[in-house]
Backbone as CSV, one residue per row, in Angstrom:
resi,resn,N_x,N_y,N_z,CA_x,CA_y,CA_z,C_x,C_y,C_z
1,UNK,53.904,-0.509,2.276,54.134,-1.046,0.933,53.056,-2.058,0.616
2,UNK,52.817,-2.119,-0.759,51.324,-3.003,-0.900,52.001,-4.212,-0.798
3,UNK,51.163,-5.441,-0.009,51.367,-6.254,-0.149,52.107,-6.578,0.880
4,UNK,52.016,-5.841,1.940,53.217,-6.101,3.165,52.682,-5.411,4.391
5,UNK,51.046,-4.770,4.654,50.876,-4.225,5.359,50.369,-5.288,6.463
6,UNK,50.424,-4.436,7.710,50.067,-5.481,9.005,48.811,-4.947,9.474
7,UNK,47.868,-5.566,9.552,46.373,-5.056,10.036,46.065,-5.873,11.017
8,UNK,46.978,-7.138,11.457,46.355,-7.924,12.730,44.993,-8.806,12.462
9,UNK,44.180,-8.829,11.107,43.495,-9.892,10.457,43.521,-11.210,10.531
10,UNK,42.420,-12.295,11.318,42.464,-13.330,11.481,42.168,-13.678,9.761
11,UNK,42.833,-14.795,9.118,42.725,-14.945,8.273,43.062,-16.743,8.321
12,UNK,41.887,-17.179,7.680,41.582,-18.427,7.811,41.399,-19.278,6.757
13,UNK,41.874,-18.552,5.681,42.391,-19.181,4.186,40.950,-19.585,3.693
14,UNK,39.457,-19.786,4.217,39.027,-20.168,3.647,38.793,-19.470,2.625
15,UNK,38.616,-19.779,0.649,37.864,-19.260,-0.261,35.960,-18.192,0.026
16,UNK,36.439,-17.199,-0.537,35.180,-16.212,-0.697,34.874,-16.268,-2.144
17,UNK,35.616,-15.861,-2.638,35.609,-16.268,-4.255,36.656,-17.151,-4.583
18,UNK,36.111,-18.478,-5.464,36.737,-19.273,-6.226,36.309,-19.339,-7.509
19,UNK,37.322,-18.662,-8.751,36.863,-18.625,-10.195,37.617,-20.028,-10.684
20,UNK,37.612,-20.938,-11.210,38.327,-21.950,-11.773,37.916,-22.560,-13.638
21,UNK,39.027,-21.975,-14.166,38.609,-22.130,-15.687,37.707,-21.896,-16.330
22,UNK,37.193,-20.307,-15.916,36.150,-19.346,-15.804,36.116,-18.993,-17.203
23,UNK,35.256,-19.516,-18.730,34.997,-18.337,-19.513,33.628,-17.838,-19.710
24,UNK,33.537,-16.794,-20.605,32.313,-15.897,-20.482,32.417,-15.049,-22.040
25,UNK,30.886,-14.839,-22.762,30.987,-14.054,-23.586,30.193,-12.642,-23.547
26,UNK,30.665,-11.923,-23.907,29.433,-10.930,-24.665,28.740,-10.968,-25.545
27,UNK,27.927,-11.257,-26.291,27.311,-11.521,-28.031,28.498,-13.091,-28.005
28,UNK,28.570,-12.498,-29.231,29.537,-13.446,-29.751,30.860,-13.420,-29.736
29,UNK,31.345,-12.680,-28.611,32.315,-12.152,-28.826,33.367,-12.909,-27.127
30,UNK,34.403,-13.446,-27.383,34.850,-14.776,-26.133,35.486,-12.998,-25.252
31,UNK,35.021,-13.428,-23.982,36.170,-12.147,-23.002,36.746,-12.528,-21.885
32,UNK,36.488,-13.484,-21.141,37.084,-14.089,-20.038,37.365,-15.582,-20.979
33,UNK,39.066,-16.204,-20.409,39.314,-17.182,-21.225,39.802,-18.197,-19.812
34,UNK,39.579,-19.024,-19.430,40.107,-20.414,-18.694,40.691,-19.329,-17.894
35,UNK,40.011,-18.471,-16.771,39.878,-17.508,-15.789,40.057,-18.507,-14.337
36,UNK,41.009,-18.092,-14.091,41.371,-18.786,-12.213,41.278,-17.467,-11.386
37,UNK,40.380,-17.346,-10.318,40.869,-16.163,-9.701,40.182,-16.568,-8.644
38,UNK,41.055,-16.618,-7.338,40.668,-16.741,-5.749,40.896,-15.676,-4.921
39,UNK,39.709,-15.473,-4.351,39.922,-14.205,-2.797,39.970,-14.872,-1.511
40,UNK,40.380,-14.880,-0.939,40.628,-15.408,0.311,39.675,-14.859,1.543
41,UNK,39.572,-15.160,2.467,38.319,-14.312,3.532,39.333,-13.072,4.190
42,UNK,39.119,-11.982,4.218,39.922,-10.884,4.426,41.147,-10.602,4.041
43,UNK,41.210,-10.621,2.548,41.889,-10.205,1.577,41.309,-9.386,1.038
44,UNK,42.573,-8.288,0.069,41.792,-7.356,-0.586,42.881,-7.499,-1.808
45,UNK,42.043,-7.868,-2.660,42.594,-8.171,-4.173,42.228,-7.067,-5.175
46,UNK,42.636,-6.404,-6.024,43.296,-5.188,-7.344,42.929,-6.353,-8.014
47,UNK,41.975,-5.898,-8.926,42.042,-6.737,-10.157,42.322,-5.584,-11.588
48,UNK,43.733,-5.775,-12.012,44.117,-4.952,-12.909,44.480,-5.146,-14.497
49,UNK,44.127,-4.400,-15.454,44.224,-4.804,-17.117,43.800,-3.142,-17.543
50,UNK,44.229,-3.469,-18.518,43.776,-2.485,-19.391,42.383,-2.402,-19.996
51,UNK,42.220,-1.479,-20.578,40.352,-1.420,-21.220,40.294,-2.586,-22.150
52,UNK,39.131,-3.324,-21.749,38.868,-4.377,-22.585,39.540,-5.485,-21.796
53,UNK,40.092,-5.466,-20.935,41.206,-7.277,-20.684,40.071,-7.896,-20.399
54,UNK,38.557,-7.890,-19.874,37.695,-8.560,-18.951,37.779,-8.387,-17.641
55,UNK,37.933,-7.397,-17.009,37.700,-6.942,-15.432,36.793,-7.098,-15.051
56,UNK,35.637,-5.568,-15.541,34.601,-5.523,-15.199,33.593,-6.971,-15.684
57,UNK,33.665,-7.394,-16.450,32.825,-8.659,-17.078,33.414,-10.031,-15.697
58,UNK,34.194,-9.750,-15.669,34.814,-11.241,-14.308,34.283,-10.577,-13.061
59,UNK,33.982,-9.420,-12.798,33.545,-9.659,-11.051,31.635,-9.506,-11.933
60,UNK,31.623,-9.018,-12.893,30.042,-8.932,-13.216,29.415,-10.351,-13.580
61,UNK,30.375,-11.033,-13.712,29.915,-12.545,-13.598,30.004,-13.481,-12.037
62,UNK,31.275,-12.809,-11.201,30.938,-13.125,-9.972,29.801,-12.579,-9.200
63,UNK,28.970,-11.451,-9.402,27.847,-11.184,-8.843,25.989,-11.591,-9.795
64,UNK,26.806,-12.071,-10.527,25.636,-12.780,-11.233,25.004,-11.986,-12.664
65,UNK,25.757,-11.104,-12.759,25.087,-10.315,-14.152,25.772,-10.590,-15.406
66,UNK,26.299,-11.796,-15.489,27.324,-11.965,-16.567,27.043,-13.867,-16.634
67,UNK,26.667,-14.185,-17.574,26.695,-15.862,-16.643,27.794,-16.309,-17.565
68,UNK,28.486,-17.377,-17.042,29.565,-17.810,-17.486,29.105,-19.074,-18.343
69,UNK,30.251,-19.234,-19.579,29.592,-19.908,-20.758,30.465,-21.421,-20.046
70,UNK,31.467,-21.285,-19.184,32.228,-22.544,-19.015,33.222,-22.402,-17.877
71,UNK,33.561,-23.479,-16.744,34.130,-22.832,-15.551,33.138,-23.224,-14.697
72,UNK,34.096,-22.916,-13.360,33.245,-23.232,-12.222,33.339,-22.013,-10.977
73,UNK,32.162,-21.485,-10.572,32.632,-20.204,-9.659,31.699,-20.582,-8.108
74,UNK,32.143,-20.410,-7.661,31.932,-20.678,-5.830,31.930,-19.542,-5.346
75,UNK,31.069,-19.287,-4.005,30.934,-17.967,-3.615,30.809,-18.519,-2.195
76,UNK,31.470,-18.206,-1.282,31.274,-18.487,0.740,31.561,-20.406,0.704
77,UNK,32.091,-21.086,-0.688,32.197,-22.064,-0.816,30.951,-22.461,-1.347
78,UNK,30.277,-22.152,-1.322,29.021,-22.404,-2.502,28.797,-21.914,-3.854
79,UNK,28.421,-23.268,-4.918,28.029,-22.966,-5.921,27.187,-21.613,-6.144
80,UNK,27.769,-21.068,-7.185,27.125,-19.483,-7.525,25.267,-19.905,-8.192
81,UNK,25.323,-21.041,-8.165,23.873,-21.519,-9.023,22.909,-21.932,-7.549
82,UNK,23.758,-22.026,-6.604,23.014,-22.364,-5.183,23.487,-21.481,-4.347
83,UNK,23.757,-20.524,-4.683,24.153,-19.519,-2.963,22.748,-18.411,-3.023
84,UNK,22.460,-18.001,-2.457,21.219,-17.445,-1.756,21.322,-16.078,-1.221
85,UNK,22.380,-16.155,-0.384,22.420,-15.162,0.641,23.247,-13.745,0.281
86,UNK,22.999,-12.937,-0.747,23.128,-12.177,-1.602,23.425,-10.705,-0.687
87,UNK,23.157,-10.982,0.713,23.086,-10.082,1.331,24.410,-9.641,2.308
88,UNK,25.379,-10.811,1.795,26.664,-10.838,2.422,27.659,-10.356,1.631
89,UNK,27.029,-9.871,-0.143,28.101,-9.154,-1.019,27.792,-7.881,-1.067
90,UNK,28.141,-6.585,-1.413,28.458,-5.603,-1.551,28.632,-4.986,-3.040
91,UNK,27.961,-4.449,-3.606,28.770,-4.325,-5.019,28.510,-2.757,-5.173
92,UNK,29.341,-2.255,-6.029,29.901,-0.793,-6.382,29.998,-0.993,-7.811
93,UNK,28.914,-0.831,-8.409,28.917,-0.850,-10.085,29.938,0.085,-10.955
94,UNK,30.359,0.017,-11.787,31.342,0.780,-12.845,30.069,2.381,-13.187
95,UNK,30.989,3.628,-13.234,30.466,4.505,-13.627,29.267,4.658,-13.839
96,UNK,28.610,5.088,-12.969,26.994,5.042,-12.277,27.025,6.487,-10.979
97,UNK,25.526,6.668,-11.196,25.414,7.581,-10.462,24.034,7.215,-9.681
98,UNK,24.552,8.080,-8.633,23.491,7.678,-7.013,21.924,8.574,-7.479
99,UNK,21.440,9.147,-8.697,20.448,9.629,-9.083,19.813,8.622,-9.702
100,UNK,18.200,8.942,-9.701,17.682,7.673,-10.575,16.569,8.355,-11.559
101,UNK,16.757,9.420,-11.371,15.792,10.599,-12.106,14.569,10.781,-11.004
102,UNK,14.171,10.129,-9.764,13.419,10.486,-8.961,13.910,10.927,-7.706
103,UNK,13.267,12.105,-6.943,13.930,12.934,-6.427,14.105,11.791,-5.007
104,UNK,15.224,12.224,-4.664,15.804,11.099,-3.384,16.681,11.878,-2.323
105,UNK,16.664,11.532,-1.643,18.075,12.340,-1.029,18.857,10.943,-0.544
106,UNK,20.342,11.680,0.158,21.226,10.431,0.034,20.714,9.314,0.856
107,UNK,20.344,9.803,2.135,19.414,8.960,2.978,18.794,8.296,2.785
108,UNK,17.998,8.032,2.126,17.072,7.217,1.160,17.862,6.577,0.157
109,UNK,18.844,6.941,-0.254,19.403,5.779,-1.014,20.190,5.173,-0.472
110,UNK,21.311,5.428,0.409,21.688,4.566,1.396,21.017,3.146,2.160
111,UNK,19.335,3.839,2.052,19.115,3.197,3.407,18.655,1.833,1.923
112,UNK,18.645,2.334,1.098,17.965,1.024,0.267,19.280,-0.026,-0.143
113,UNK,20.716,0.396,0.727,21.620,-0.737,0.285,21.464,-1.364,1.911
114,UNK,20.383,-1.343,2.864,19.481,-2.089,3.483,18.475,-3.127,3.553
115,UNK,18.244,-2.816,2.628,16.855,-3.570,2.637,17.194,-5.343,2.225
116,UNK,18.363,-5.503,1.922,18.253,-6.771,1.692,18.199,-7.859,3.219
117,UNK,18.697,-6.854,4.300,18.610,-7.637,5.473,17.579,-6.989,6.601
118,UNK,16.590,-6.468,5.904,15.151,-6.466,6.843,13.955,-7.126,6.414
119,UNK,13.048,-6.941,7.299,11.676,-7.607,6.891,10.885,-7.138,6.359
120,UNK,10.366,-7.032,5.778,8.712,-6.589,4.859,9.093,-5.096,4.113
121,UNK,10.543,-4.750,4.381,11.497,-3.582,3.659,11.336,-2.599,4.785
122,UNK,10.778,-2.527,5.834,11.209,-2.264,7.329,12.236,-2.108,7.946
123,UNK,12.857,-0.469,8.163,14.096,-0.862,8.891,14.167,-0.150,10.408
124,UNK,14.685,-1.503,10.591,14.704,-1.049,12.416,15.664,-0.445,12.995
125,UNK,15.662,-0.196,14.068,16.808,0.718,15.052,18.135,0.154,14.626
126,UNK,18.434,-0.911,14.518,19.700,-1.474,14.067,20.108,-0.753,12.900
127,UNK,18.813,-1.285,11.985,19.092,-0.733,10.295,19.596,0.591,10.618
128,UNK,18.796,1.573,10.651,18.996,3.037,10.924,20.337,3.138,11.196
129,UNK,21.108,2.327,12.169,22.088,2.986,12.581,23.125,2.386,11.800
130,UNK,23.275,1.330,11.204,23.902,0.939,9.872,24.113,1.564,9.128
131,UNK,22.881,2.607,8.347,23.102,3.324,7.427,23.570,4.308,7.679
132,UNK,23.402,5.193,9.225,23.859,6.166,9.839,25.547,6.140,9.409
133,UNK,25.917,4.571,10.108,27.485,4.728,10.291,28.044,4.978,8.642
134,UNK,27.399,4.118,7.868,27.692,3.814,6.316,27.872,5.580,5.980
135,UNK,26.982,6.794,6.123,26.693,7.540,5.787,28.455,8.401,6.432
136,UNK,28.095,8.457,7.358,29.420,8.741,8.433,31.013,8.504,7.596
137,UNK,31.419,7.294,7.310,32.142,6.519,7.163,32.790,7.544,5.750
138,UNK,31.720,7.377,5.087,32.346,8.259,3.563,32.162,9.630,3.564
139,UNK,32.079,10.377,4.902,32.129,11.892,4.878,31.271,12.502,4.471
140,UNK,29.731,12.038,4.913,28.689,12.493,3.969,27.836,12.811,5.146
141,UNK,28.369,13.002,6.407,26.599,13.031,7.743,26.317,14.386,6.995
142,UNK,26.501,15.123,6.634,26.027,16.636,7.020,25.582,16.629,5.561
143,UNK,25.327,15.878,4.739,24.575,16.001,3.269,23.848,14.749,3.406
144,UNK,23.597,14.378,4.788,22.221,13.149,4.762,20.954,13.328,3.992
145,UNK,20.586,14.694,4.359,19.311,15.037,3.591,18.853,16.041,2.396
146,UNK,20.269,15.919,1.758,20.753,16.200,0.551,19.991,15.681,-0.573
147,UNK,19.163,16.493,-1.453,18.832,15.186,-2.707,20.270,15.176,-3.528
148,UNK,19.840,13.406,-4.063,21.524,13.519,-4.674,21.774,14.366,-6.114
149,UNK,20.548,14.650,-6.537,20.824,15.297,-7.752,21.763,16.421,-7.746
150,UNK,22.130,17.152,-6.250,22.923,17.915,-6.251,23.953,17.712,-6.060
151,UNK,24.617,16.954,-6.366,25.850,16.304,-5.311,26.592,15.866,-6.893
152,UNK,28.236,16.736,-6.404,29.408,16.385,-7.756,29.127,15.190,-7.850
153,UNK,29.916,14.579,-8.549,30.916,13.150,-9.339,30.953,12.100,-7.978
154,UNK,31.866,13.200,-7.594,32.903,11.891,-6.370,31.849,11.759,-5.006
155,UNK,31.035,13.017,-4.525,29.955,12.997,-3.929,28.978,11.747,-4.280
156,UNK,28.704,11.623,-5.760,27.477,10.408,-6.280,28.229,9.123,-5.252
157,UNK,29.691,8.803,-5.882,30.612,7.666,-5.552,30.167,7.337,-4.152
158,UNK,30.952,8.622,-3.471,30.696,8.536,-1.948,29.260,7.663,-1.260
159,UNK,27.932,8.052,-1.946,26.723,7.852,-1.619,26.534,6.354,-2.057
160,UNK,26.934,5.867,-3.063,26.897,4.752,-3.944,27.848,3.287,-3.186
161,UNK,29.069,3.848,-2.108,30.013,2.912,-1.542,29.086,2.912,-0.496
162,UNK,28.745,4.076,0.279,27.514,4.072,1.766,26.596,2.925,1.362
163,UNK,25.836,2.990,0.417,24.654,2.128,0.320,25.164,0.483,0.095
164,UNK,26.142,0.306,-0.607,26.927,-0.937,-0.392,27.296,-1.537,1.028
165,UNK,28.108,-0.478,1.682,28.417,-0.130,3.424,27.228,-0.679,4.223
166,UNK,26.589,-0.455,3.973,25.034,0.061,4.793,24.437,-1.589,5.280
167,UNK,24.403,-2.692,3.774,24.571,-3.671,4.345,25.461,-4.602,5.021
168,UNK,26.499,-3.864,5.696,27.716,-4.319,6.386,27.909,-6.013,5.870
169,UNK,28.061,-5.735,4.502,28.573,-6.645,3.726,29.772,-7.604,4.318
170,UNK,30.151,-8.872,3.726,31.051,-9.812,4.306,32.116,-9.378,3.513
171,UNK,31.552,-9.536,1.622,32.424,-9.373,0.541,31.959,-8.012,0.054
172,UNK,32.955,-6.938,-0.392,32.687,-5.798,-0.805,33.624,-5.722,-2.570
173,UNK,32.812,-5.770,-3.158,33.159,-5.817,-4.892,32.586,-4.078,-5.264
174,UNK,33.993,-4.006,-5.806,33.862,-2.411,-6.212,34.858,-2.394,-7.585
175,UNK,33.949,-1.630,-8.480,33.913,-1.456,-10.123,34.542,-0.308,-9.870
176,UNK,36.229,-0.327,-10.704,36.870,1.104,-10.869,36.189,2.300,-9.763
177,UNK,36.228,2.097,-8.332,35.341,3.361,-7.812,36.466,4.701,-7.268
178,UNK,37.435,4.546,-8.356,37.961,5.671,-8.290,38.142,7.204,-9.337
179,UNK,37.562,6.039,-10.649,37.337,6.494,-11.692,36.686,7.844,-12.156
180,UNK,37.246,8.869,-12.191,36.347,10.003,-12.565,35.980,10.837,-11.220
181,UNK,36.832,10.593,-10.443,36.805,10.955,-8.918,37.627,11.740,-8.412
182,UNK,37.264,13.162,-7.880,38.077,14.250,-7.361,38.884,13.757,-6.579
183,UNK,40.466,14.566,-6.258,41.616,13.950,-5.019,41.017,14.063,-3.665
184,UNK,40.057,15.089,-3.155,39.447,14.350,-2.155,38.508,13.579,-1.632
185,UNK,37.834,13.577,-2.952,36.769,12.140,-2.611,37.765,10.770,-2.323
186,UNK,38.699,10.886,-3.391,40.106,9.576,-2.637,40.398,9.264,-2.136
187,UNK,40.774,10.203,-1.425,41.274,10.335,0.204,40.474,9.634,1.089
188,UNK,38.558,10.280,0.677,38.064,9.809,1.419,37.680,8.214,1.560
189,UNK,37.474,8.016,0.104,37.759,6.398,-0.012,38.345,5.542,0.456
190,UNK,39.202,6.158,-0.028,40.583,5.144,0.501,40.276,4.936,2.562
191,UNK,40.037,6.458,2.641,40.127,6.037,4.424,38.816,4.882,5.117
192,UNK,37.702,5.050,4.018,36.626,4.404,3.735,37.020,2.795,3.794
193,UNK,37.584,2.447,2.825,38.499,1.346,2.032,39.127,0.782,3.863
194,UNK,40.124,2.043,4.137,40.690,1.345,5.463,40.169,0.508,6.717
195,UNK,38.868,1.554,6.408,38.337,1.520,8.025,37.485,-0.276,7.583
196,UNK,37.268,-1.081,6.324,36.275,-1.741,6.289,37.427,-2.826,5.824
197,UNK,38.655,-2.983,5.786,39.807,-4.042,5.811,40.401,-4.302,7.367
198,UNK,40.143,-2.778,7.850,40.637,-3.368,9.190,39.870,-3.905,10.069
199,UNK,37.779,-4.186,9.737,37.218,-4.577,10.345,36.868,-6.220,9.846
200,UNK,38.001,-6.340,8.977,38.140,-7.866,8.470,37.554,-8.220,6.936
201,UNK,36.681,-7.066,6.454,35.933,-7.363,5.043,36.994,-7.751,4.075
202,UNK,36.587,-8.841,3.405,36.889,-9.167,2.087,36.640,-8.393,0.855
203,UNK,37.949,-7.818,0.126,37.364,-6.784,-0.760,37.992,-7.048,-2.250
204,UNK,37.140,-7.347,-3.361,37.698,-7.192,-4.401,37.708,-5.648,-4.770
205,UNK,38.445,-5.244,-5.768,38.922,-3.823,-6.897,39.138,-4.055,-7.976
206,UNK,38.384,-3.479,-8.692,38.827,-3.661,-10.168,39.485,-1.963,-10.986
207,UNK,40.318,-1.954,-10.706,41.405,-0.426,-10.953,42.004,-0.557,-12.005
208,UNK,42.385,0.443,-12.892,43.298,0.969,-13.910,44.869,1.274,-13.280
209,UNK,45.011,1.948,-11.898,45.991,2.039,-11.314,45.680,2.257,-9.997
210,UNK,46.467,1.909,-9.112,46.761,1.644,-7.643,46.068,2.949,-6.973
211,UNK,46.628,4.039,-7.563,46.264,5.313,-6.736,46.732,5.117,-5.507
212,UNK,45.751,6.030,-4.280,45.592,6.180,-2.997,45.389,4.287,-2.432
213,UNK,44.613,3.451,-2.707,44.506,2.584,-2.516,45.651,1.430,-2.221
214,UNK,46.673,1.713,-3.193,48.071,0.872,-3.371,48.131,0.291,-2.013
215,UNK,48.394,1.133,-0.344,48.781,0.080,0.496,48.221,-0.358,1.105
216,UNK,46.650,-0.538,0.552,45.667,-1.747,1.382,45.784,-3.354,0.477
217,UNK,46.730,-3.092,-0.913,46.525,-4.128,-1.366,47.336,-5.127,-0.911
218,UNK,46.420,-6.701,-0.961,46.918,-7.452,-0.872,48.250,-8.773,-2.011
219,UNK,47.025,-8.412,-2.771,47.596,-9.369,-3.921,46.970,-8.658,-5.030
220,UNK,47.625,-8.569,-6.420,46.843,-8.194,-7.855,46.739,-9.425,-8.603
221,UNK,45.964,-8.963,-9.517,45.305,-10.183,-10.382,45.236,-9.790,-11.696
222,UNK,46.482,-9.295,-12.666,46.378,-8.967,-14.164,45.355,-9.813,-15.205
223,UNK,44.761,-8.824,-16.220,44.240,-10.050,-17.062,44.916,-8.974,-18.348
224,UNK,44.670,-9.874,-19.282,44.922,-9.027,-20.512,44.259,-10.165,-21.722
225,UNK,43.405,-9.462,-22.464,42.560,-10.300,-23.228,42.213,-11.497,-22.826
226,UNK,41.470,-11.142,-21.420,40.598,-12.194,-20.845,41.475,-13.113,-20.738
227,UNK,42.604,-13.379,-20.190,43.910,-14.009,-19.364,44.083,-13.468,-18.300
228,UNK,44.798,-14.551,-17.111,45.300,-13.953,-16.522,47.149,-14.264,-16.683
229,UNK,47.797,-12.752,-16.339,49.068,-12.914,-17.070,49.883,-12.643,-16.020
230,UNK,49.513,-12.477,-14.642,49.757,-12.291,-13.334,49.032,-12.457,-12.322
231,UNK,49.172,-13.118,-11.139,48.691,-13.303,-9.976,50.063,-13.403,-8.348
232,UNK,49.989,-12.259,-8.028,51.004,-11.962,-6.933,50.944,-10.502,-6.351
233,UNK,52.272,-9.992,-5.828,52.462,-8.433,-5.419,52.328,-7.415,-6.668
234,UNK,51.388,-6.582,-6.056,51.084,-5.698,-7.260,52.443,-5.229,-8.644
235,UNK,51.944,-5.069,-9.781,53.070,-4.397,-10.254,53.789,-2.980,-10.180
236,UNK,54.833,-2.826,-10.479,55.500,-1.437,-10.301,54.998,-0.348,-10.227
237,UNK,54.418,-0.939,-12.307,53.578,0.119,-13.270,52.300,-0.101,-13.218
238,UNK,51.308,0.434,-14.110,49.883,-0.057,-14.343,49.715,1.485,-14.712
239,UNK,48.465,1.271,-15.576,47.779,2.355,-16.890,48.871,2.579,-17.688
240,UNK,49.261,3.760,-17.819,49.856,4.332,-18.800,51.281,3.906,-18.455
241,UNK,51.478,3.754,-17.373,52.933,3.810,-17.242,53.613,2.682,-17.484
242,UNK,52.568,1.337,-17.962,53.125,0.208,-18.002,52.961,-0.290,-19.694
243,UNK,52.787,1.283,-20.453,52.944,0.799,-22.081,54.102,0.460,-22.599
244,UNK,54.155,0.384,-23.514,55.274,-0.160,-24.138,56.294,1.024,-24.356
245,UNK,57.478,1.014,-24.330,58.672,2.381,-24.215,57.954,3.658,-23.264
246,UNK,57.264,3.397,-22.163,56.965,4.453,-21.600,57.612,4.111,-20.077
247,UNK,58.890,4.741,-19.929,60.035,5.053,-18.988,59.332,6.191,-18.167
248,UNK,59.557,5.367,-16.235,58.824,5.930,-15.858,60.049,5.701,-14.424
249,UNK,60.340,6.843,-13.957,61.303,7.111,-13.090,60.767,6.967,-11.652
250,UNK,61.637,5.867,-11.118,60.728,5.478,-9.579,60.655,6.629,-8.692
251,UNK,59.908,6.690,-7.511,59.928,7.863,-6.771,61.012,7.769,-5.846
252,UNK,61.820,6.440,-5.493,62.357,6.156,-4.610,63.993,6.331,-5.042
253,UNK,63.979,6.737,-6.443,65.251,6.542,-7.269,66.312,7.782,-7.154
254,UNK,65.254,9.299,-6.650,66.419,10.421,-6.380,66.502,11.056,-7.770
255,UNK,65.750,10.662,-8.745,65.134,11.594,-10.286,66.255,10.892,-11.079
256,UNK,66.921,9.785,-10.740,67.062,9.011,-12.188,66.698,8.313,-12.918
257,UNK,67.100,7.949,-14.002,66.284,7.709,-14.629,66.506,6.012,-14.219
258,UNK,65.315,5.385,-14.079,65.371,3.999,-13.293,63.888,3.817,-14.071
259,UNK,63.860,3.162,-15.634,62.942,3.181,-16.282,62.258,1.688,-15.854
260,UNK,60.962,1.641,-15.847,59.775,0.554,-15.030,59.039,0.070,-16.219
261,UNK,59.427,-0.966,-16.748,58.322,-1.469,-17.925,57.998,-3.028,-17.318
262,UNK,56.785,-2.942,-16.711,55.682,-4.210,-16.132,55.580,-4.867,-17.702
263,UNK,54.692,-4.060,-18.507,54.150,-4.680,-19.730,53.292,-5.605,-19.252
264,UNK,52.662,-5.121,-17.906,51.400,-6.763,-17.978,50.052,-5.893,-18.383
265,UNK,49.930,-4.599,-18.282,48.808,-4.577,-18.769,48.606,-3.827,-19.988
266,UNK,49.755,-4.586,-21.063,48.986,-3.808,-22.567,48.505,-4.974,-23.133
């Protein structure tokens, strides 16, 4: 059950991410509002809303592509205006693909979510085998030397979490990476997802709904028009099922009707 699983995780409360009265615009337009949001060091936090609440814009301002108009954000306990070491986060951008219009294979793009921790862009026996495992990990050895232009949807994904992987990241921030993604690329995720919580990583998510993922979570983090309108155990509902008059019969209920209205993320 989310929010109740046992992984045996030393967990030492210190802050990885600290957002505190976090806002942020687009144009002119306000999207994160007096934003609190903390990750803990091997936690894995769901950050959930509907289209538009400010998801993607709050972790795109925790990795620096968003700057915040007001608020204070900390990263390993350091100011986000003084932290440096860029090579201890992980990020999984929103709907993106592992092609760049030049011909690559996955190998080569993997190995470039490397390079932030070698020398002169040199990678050594270590590196190699980093990216090896990264490659491994998301079910991809046997399309190593694959160009990615050939490779489905959930295949791109797969290649795109490896190269994140690859720098055996501290914090791993991942944009909806379920989005638009076949049921067994999920699977594979998710087992992906497992294998890098039970080796202690700190992981934010920014999801529409729980999916396959649901029982690695730790805690969710609702926003809804750049609020947050929840912070605790995930909700019931989420996407569609948490609109307004949309009665949604638990699985655990035996097919009655045992209607679920969250309402945190319309």
């Amino acid at each position: 059950m989310a929010g109740q699983r046992a992984t045996g995780r030393a967990d030492d409360g210190q802050p990885v991410i600290s957002l505190r009265g976090a806002t942020a615009s687009l144009g002119s337009r306000p999207v994160l509002r007096n934003v609190d949001l903390t990750v803990r060091r091997a936690e894995v936090v769901a950050l959930l809303g509907a289209n538009g609440s400010g998801k993607s814009t709050a972790v795109r301002a925790v990795v620096g592509q968003v700057p915040l108009t007001g608020g204070e954000l900390e990263l390993f306990g350091a100011p986000q205006r003084r932290f440096r070491d860029w090579a201890r986060i992980g990020y999984v951008p929103q709907r993106t693909t592992a092609a760049s219009g030049v011909p690559a294979t996955v190998r080569e793009v993997v190995s470039a979510g490397r390079l932030a921790r070698t020398r002169l862009g040199r990678l050594g026996r270590a590196d190699k085998a980093a990216v090896d495992r990264a490659i491994g990990l998301v079910g991809m050895a046997d399309r190593a030397r694959t160009d990615v232009n050939a490779l489905s949807g959930g295949e791109h994904q797969r290649v795109l979490i490896a190269r994140a992987l690859a720098g055996e990241p501290d914090l791993l921030i991942m944009d909806e990476p379920m989005a638009g993604v076949d049921h067994a690329s999920q699977d594979v995720l998710a087992d992906t997802l497992r294998e890098q919580v039970g080796a202690g990583t700190t992981v934010l998510l920014v999801l529409h709904e729980l999916g396959p993922l649901e029982p690695l979570i730790d805690r969710a983090v609702v926003l809804r028009d750049g609020c947050v309108v929840h912070d605790g155990p995930p909700p019931e509902a989420v996407g569609q099922h948490a609109l307004p008059g949309h009665d949604h019969v638990h699985p655990h209920s035996g097919g009655s009707a045992e209607p679920i209205r969250t309402g945190l993320l319309t």
